[in-house]
VOVOVO-503649 format. One line per 10 residues: number of its first residue (from 0); for each residue z, x, y of N, C-alpha, C. Coordinates in steps of 0.1 Angstrom, whole numbers, plus 5000, padded with zeros to 4 digits. Each point is the difference from the previous one (the first is absolute). Layout:
BEGIN
NUM = Z,X,Y,Z,X,Y,Z,X,Y ~ ...
END
This chain:
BEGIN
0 = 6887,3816,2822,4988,5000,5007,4988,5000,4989 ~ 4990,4993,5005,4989,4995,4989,4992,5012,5000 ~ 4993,5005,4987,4993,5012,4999,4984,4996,5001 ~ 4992,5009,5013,4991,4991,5001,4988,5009,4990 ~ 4995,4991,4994,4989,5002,4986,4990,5009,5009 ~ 4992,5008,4991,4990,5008,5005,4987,4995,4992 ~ 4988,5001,5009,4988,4993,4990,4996,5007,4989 ~ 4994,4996,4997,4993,5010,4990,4983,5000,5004 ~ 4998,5006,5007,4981,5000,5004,4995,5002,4987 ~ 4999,5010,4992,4994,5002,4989,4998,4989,4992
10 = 5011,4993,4996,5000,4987,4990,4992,4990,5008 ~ 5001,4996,5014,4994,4992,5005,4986,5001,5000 ~ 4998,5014,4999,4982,4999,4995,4996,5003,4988 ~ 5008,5002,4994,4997,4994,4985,4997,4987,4994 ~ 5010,4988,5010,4997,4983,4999,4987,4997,5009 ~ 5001,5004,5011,4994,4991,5012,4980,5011,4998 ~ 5002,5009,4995,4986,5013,5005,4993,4992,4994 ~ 5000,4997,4986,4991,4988,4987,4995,4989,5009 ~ 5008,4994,5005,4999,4986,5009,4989,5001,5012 ~ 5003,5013,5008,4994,5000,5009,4990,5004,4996
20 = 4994,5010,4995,4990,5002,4995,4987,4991,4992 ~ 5006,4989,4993,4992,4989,4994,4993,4988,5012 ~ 5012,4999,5011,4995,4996,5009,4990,5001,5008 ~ 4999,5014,5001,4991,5006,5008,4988,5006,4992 ~ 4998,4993,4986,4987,5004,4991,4999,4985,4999 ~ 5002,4990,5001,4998,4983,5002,4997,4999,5014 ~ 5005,5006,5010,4990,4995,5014,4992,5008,5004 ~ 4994,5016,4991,4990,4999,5003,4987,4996,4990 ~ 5007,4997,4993,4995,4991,4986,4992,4991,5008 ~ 5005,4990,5004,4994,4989,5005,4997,4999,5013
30 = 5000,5012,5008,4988,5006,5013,4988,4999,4998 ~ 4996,5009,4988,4991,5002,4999,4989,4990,4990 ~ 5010,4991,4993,4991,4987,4990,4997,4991,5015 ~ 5003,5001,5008,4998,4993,5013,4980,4999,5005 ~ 4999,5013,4999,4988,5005,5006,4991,5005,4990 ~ 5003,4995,4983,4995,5005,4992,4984,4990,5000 ~ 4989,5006,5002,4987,4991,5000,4995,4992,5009 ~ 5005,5003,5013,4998,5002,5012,4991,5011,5004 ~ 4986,4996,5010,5000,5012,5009,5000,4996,5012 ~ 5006,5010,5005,5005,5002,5015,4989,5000,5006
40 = 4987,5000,5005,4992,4996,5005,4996,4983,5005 ~ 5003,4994,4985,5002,4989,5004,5008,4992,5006 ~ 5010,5005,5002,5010,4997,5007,5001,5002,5013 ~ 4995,5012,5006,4993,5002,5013,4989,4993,5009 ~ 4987,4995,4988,4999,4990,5005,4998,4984,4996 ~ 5016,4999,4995,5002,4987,5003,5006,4995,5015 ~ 5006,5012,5007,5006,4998,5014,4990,5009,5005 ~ 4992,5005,5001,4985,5004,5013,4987,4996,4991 ~ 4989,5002,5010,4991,4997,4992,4991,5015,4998 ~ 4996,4997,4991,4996,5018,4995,4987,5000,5011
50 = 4992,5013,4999,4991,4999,5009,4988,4993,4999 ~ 4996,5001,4989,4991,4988,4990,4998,4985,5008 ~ 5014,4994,5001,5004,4991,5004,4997,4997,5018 ~ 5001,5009,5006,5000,5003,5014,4985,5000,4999 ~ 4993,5009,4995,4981,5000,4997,4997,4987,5004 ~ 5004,4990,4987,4998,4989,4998,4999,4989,5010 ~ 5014,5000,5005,5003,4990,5012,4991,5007,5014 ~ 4997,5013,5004,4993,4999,5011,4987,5001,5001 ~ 4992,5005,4989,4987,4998,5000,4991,4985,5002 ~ 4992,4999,5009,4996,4988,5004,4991,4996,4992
60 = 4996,4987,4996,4987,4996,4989,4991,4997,5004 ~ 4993,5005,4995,4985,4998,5004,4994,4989,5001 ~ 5005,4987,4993,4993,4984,5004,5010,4995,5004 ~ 4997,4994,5011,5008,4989,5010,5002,4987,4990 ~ 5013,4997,4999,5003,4990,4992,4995,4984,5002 ~ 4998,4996,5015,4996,4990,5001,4985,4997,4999 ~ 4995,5008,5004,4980,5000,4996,4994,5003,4986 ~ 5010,5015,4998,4996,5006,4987,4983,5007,5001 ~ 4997,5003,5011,4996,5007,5003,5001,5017,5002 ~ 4991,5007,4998,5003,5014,4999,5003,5006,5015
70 = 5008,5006,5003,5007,5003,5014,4990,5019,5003 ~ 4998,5001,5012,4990,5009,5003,5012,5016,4994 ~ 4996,5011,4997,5008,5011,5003,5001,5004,5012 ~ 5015,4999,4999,5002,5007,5017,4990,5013,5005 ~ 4999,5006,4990,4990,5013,5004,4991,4995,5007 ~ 4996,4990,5002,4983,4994,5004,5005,4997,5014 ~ 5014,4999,5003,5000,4993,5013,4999,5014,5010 ~ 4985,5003,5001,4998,5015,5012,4990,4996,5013 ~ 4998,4980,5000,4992,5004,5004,5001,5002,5018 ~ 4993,5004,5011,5009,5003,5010,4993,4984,5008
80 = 4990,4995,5000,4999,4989,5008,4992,4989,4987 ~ 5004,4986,5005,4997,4985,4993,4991,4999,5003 ~ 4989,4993,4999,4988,4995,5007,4997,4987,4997 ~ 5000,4988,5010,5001,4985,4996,4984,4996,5007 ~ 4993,4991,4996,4990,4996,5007,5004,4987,4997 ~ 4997,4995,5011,5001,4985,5004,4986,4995,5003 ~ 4997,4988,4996,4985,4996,5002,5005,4985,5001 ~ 4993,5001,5017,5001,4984,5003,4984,5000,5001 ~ 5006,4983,4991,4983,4994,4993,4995,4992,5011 ~ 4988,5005,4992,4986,4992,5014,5001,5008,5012
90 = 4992,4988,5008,4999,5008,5014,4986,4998,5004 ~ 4999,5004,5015,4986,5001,5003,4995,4985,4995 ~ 4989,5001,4998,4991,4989,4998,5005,4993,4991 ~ 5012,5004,4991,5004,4997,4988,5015,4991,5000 ~ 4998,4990,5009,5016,4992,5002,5008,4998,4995 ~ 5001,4998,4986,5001,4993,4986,5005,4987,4998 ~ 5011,5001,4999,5003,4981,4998,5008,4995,5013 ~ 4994,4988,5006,5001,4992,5006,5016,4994,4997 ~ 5010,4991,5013,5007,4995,4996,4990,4984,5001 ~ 4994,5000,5008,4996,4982,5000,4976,5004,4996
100 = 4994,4995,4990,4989,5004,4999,4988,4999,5011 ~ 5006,4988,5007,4994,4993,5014,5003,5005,5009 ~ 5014,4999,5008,5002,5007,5012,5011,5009,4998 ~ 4996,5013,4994,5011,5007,4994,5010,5004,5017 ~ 5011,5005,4997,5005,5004,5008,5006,5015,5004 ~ 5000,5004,4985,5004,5015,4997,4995,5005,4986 ~ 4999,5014,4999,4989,5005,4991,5002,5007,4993 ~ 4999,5001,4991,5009,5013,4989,5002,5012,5002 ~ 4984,5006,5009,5002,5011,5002,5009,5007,5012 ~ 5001,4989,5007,5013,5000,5011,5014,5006,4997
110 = 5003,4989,4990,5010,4996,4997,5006,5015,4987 ~ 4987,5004,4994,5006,5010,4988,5000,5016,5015 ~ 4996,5001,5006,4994,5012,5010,5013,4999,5008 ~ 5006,4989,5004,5015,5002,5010,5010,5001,4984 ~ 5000,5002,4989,5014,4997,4991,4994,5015,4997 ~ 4989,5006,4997,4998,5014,4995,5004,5008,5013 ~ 4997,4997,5005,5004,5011,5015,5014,5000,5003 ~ 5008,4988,4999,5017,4999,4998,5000,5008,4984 ~ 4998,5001,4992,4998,5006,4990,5003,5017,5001 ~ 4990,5002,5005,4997,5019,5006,5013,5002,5012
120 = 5001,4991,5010,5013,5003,5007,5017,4999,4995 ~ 4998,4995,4983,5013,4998,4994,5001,5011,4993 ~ 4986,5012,4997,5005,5007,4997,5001,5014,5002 ~ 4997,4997,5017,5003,5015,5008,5013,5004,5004 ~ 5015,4993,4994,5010,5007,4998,5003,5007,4988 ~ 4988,5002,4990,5002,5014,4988,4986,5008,5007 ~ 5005,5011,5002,4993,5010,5006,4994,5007,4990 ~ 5003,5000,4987,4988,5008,4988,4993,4986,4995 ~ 4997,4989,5004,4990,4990,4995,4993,5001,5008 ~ 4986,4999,4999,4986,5000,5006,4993,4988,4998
130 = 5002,4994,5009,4988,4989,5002,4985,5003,5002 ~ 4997,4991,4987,4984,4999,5008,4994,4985,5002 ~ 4992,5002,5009,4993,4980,5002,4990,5002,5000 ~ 4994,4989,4989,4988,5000,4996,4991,4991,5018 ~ 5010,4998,5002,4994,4997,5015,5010,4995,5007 ~ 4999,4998,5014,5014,5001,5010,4993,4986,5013 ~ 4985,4996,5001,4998,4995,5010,4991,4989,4991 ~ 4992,4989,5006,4996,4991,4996,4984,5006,4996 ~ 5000,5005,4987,4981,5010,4997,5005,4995,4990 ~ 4985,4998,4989,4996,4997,4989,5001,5011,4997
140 = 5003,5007,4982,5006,5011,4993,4992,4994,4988 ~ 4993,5002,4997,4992,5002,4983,5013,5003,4991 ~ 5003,4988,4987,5008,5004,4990,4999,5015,4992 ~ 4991,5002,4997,4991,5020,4996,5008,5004,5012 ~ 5003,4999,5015,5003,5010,5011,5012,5000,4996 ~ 5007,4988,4999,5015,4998,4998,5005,5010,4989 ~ 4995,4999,4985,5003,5014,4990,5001,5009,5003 ~ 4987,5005,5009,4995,5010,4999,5012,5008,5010 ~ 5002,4991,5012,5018,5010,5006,5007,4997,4989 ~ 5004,4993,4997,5010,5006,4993,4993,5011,4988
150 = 4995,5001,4995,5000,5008,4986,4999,5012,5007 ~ 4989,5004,5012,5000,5013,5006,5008,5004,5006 ~ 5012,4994,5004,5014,5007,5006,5009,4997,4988 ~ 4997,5001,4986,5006,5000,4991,5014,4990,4998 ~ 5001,4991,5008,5006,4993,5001,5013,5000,4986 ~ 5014,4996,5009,5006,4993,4988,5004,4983,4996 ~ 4998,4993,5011,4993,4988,4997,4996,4993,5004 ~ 4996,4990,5004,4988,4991,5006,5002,4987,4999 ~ 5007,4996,5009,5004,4984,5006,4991,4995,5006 ~ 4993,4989,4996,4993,4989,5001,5000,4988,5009
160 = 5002,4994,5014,5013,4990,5000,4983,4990,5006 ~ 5004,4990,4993,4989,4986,5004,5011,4987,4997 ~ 4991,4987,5009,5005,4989,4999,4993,4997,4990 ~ 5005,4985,4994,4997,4992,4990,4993,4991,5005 ~ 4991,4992,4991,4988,4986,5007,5000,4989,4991 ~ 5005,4990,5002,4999,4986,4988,4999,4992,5014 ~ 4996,4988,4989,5003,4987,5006,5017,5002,5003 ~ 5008,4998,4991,5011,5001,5003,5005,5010,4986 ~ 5014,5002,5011,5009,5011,4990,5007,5003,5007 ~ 5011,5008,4994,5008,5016,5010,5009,5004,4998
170 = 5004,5013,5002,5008,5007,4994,4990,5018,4995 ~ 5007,5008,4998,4993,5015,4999,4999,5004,4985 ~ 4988,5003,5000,4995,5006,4985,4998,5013,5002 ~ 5001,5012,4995,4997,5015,4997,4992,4998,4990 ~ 4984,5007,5001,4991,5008,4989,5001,5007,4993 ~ 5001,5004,4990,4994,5017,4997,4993,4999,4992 ~ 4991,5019,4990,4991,5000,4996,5005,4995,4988 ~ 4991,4991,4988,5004,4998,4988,4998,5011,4991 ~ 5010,4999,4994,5001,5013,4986,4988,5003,4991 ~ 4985,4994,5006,4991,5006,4992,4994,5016,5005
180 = 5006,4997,5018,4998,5015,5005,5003,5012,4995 ~ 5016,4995,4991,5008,5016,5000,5012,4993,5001 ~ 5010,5007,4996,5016,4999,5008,5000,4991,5017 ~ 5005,4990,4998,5002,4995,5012,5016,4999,5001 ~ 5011,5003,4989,5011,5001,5009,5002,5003,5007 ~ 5001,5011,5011,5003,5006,5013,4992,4989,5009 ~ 4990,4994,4997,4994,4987,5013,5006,4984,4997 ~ 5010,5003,4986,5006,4984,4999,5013,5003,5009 ~ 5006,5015,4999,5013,5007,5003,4996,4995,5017 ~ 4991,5009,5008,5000,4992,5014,4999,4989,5001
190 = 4994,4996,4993,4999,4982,5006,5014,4994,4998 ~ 5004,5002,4985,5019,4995,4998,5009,4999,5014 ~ 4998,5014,5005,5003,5005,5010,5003,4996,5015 ~ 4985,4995,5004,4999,4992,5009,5001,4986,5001 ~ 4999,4994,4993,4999,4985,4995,5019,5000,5002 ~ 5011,5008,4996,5012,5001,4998,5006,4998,5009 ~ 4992,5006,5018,5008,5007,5008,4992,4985,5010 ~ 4990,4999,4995,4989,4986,5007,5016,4987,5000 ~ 4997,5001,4988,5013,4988,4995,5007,4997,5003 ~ 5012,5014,5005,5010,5003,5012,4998,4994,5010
200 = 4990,5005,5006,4996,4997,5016,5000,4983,4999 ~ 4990,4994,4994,5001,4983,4996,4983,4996,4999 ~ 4995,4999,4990,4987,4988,4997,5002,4989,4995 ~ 4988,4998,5004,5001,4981,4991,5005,5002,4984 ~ 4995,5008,4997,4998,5004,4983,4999,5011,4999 ~ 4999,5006,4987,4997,5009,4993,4988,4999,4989 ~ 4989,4999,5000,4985,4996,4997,4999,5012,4986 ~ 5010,5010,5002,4998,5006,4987,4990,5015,5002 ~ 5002,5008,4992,4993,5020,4997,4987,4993,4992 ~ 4988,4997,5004,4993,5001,4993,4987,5010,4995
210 = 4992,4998,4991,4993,5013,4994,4987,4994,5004 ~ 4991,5008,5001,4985,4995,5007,4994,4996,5010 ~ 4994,4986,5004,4999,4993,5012,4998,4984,4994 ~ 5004,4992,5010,4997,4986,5000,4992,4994,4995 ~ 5007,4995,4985,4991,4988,4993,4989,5008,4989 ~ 5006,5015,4999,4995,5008,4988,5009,5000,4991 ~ 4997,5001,4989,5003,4996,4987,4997,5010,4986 ~ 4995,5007,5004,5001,5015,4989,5007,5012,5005 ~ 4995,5009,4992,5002,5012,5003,4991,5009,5002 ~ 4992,4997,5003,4988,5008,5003,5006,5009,5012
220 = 4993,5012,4999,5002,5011,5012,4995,4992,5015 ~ 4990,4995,4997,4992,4993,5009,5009,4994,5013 ~ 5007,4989,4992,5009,4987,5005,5013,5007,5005 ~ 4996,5006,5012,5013,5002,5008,4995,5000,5014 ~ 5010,5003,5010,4994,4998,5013,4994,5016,5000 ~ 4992,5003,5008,4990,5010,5002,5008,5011,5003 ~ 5011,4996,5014,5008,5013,5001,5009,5004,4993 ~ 5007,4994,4992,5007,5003,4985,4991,5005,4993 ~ 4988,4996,4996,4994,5004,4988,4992,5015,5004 ~ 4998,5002,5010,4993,5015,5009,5012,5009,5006
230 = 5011,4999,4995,5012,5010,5013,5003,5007,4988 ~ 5003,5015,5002,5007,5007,4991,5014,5004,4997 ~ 5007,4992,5004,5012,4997,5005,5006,4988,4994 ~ 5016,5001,5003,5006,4986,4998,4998,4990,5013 ~ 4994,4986,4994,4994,4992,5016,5006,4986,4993 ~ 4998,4994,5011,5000,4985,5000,4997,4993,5009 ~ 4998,4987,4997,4997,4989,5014,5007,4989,5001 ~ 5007,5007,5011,5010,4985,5006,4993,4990,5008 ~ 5000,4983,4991,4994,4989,5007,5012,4997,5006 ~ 5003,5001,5011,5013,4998,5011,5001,4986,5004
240 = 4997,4989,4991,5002,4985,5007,4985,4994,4998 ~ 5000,4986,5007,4990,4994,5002,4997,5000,5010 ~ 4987,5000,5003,4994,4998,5014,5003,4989,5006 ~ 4997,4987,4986,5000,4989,5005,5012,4987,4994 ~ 5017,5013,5000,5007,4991,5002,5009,5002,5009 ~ 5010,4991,5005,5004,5002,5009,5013,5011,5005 ~ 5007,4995,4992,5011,5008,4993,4997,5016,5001 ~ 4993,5001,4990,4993,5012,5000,4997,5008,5013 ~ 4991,4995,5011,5003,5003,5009,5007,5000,5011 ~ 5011,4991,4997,5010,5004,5007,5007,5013,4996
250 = 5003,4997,4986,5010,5014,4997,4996,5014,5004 ~ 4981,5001,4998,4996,5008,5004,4999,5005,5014 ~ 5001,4991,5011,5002,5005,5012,5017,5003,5004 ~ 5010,4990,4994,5010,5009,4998,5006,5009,4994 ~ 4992,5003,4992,5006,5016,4994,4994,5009,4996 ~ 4988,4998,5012,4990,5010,4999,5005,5018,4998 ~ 5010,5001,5009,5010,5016,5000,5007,5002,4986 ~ 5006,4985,4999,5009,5002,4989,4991,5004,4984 ~ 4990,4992,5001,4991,5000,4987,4993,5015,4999 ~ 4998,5009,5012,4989,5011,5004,5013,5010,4993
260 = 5018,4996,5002,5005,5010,5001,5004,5002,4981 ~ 5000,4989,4996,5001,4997,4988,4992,5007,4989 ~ 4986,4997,5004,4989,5010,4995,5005,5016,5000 ~ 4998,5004,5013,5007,5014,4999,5011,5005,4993 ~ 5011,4991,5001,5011,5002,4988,4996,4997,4988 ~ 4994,4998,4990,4999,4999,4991,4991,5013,4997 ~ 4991,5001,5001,4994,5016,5004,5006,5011,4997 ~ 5017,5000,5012,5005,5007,4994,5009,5000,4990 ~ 5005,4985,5001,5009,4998,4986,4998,5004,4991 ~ 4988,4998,4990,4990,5003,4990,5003,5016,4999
270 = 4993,5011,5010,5002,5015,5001,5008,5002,4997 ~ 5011,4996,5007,5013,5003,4997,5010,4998,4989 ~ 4997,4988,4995,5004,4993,4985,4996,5010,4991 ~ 4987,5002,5002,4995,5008,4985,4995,5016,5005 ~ 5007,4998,5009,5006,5022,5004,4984,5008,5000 ~ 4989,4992,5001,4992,5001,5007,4991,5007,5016 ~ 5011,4997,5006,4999,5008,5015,5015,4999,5006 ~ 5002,5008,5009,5009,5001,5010,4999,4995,5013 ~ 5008,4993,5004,4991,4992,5009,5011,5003,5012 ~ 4992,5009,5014,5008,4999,5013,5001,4992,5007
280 = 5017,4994,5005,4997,4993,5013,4999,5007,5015 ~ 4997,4994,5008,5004,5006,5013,5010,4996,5004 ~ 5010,5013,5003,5014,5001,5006,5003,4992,5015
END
């Protein structure tokens, strides 16, 4: 019968303890050359983003990229009602341009007094915008009377709407005051505006934002239209077509609503784009 051997534990850790031991001074040897010059911060955020980073991405910027214009601070938007004046031109004794010079048929001040009045009815579904009309029935209005509402109900801006008069032409032109007044951005900003939404709806053309009045040529304070150059306010004057083309008025009697409602949207587009006002609808 075979004699069965007994170990020897002692001797076995006299060979194997050396061994084990070196092993375990080599892996943590090289644990720790691992993470040597490294910081652990940065490595946290390479997988999140630190809060720095968070700052970053949600703070909003102060110039709108596409204009590059300076955007209002929200702080400013307190105010509780808008105030638009609408001024339909002429009137009263004051017809203005004719569609035919001989046996006219229809008359400017007709024609601007039904698109301002659709105008004010497009925008009695925001219940904090306040209309005012520099007149509402067929009366003569002194251009001095016309400012003078607006500047005294402190108005925030002042829409202008007249037809256009040539031999021939057509298509819609927007006014405003020329830059010898002062800053007229905010009155090139409404006109962009409306001319945008005009476009939509459908004209003959696009006649272009221009600065002053018709067939002036400097910059003189002088050379603008009267109620641009007298409103304390952002204003303009929409030449809405030709009197005396035809096109023109056609388009004009078909989208007399659509054109009135266009105006009003842009109005608020504008406000609202550059966080300006808050604008309510009616529910």
């Amino acid at each position: 019968m075979a004699r069965r051997r007994r170990i020897r534990w002692d001797r076995v850790g006299l060979v194997f303890g050396p061994v084990l031991l070196l092993i375990l001074i080599l892996c943590f040897s090289c644990n720790g050359s691992s993470h040597k010059g490294k910081n652990p911060a940065s490595e946290i955020s390479a997988a999140e983003p630190s809060s720095m980073d968070i700052v970053e991405q949600t703070l909003p910027t102060a110039t709108d990229p596409q204009e590059g214009t300076q955007l209002a601070d929200p702080a400013v938007n307190t105010k509780k009602e808008l105030v638009v004046v609408i001024d339909a031109g002429h009137g009263g004794k004051d017809a203005g341009a004719l569609n035919d010079p001989n046996t006219p048929t229809r008359l400017e001040k007709d024609d601007v007094l039904r698109l301002s009045l659709a105008v004010q009815k497009a925008f009695e579904k925001y219940p904090n915008i306040r209309v005012i009309m520099t007149r509402e029935t067929d009366v003569f209005v002194e251009l001095k009377d016309r400012c003078t509402i607006a500047n005294e109900a402190n108005a925030d801006f002042f829409i202008s709407i007249h037809r256009n008069s040539a031999l021939t032409g057509d298509g819609v032109e927007i006014w405003v005051n020329n830059d010898a007044g002062g800053d007229n951005s905010m009155d090139k900003l409404l006109a962009t505006y409306i001319m945008e939404l005009l476009e939509d709806v459908g004209i003959a053309q696009n006649r272009g934002i221009k600065s002053g009045y018709r067939n002036s040529s400097s910059n003189e304070q002088s050379n603008n239209y009267y109620v641009n150059r007298n409103t304390n306010m952002p204003s303009c004057l929409i030449e809405m077509g030709f009197m005396t083309s035809a096109v023109d008025n056609q388009n004009f009697d078909n989208h007399l609503e659509e054109y009135a409602e266009a105006i009003a949207t842009a109005v608020v587009e504008l406000v609202t784009d550059r966080n300006l006002f808050t604008v309510e609808t009616v529910q």
